[in-house]
N, C-alpha and C positions, 0 to 999 in steps of 0.2 A: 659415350656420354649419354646419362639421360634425358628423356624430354623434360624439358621445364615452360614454367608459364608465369611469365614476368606482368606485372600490371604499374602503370604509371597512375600519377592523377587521382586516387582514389582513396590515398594512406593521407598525406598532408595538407592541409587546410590552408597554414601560414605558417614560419618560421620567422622568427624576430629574431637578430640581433644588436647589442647593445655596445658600441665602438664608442673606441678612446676620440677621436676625428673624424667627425664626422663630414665635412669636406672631402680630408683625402678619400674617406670610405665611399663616397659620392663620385667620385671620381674615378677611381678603381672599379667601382663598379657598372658605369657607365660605359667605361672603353669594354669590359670584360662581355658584358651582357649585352651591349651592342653588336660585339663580332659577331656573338649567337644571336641577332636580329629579335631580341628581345628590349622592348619600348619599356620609358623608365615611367612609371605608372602615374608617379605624382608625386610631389615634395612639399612639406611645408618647414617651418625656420628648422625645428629641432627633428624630421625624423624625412626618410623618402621609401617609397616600395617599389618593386618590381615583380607583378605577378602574384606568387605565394611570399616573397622575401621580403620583411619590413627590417627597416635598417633605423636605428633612432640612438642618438648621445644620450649619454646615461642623465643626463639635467630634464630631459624629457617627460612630460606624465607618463608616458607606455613604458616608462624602464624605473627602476627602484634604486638607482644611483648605480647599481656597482655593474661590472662587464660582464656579458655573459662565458667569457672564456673561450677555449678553442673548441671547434667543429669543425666539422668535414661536409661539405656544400658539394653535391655533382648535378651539374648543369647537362640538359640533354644537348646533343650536337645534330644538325642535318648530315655532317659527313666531314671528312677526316681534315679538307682544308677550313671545316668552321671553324675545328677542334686548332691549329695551328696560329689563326686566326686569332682566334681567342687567348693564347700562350702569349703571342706577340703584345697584344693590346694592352694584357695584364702587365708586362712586364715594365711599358711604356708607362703606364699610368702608377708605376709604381709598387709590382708587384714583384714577390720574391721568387726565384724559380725553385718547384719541389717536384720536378718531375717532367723532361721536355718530352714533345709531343712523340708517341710512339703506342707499339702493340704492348698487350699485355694479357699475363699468362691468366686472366677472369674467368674471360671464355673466348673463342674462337669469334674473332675479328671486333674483339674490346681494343678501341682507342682513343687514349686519353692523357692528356696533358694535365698538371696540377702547378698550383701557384697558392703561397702565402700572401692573404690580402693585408694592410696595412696594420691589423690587430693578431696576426697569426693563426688566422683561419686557414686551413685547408682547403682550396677551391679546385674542383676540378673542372673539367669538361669534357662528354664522354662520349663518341659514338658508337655504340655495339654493332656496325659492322652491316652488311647488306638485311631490310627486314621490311617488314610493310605493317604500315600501324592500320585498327579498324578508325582513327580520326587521330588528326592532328595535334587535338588540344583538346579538354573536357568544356563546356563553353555553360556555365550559370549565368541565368537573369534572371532579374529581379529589381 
């Protein structure tokens, strides 16, 4: 296999989507992104964020009424019981299972779990396996 060189943090800004329920969506995503010890950024009546993720009902100014449709969302994992973690939470808070936690043939020690959130997104959660990052997060102020 050849070398490759993966970069995080550098490509996506922010990614919105625009859910039928926004509650449940709120709630799914809370238990999911929780298990990954990721904090829920801040909410107001019609929309909430997490990090790069804004989440907002289509009645919202940031959305144009209609849904954004399905995507594929993959969450980074610290290690393989985040990733399990993360399967469970979803599943509780009312997510669909597309995929229980295990290996996968990506690359050598891809592990990852996937769940339909209440709009039938794809969501995963991934951890590639033993690695050493140069920082844990990219970190903007301003």
């Amino acid at each position: 296999m050849e070398t490759n060189e993966l970069h995080r943090g550098r490509l996506i800004d922010h990614i919105q989507l625009v859910v039928r329920d926004l509650e449940a969506s709120r709630r799914f995503y809370e238990a999911v992104l929780g298990a990954l010890n990721i904090p829920l950024g801040g909410a107001e009546e019609k929309y909430f964020w997490f990090d790069e993720l804004f989440v907002s009902g289509s009645d919202s100014a940031a959305a144009t009424g209609a849904l954004t449709g399905r995507h594929h969302l993959a969450f980074q994992a610290a290690d393989e019981a985040m990733v399990e973690a993360f399967y469970k939470a979803g599943l509780a808070a009312g997510g669909t299972d597309n995929g229980a936690p295990g290996k996968r043939a990506y690359h050598p020690g891809y592990f990852a779990a996937f769940l339909l959130d209440p709009d039938g997104n794809n969501i995963e959660a991934v951890f590639h396996g033993p690695h050493t990052r140069s920082a844990p997060s990219v970190t903007i102020t301003f």
